[in-house]
C-alpha positions as CSV (number, residue, x, y, z in Angstrom):
1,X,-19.3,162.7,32.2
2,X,-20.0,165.8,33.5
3,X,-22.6,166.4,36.7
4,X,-25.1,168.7,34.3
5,X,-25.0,165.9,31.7
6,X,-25.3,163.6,34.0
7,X,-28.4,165.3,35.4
8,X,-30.2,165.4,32.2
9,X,-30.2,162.0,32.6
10,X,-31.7,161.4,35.5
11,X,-35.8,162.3,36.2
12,X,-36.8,164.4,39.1
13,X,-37.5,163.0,42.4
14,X,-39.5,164.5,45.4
15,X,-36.7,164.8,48.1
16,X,-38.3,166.4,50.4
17,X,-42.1,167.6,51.9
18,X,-42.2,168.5,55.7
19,X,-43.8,170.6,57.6
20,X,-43.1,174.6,57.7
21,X,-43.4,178.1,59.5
22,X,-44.8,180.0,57.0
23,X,-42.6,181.9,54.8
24,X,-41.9,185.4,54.9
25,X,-45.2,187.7,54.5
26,X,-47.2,185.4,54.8
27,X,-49.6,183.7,57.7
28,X,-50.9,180.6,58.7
29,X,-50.4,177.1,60.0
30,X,-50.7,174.6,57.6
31,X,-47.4,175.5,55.6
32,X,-45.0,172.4,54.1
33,X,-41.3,173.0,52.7
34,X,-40.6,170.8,49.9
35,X,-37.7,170.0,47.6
36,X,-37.7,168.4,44.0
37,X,-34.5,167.2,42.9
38,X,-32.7,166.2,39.6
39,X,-29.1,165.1,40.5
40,X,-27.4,168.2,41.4
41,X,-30.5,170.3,41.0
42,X,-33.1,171.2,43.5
43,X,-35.8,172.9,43.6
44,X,-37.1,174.3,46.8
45,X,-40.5,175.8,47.8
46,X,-43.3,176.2,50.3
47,X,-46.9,175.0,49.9
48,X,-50.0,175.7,52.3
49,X,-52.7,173.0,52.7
50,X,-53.0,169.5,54.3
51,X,-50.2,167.2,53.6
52,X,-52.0,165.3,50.8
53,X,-53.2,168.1,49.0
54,X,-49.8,169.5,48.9
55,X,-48.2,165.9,48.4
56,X,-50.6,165.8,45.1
57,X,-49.1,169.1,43.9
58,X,-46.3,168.9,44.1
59,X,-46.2,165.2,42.3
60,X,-48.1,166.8,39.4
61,X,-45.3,169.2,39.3
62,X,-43.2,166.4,39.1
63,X,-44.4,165.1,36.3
64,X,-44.4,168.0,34.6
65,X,-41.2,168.8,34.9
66,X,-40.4,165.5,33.7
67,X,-42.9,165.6,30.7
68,X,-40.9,168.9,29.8
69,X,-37.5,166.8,29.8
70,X,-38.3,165.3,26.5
71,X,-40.0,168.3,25.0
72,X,-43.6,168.4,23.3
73,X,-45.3,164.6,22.1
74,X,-47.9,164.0,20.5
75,X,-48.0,167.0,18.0
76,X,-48.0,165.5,14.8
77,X,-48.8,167.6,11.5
78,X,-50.5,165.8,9.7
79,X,-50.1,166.6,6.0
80,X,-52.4,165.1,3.6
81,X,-51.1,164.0,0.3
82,X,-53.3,165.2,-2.9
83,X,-55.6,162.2,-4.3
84,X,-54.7,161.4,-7.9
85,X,-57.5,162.6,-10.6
86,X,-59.2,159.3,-12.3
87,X,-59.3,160.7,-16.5
């Protein structure tokens, strides 16, 4: 098995959220780095806020990511069949 198919496989994970200089152009203090893995995948980016507000952002991003994985649920269409005619 390949390492891509593998990947698809496998859900993505936070690896990593620590604390960060800011990145380039821009200011501040409260930066974090964070990385979002998926086997051999990663995702890497910088957040500003307090550790849990970024923590919960980055988890809903998470689980969007992974929601995306499987593609679109719950979208049904609904077709009704025609009633029969009482004669």
């Amino acid at each position: 098995m390949s390492q891509a198919s593998a990947a698809k496989g496998e859900p993505y994970k936070i690896r990593v959220i620590e604390p960060s200089d800011p990145p380039s152009g821009f200011d501040g203090s409260d930066w974090f780095r964070y990385e979002i893995g998926q086997g051999v995948n990663t995702i890497q980016g910088y957040r500003s806020g307090n550790r849990k507000s970024v923590t919960n952002a980055i988890e809903a991003i998470v689980v969007q990511l992974n929601e995306r994985r499987f593609g679109k649920r719950g979208r049904v269409q609904f077709i009704p069949t025609p009633k029969k005619t009482s004669t």
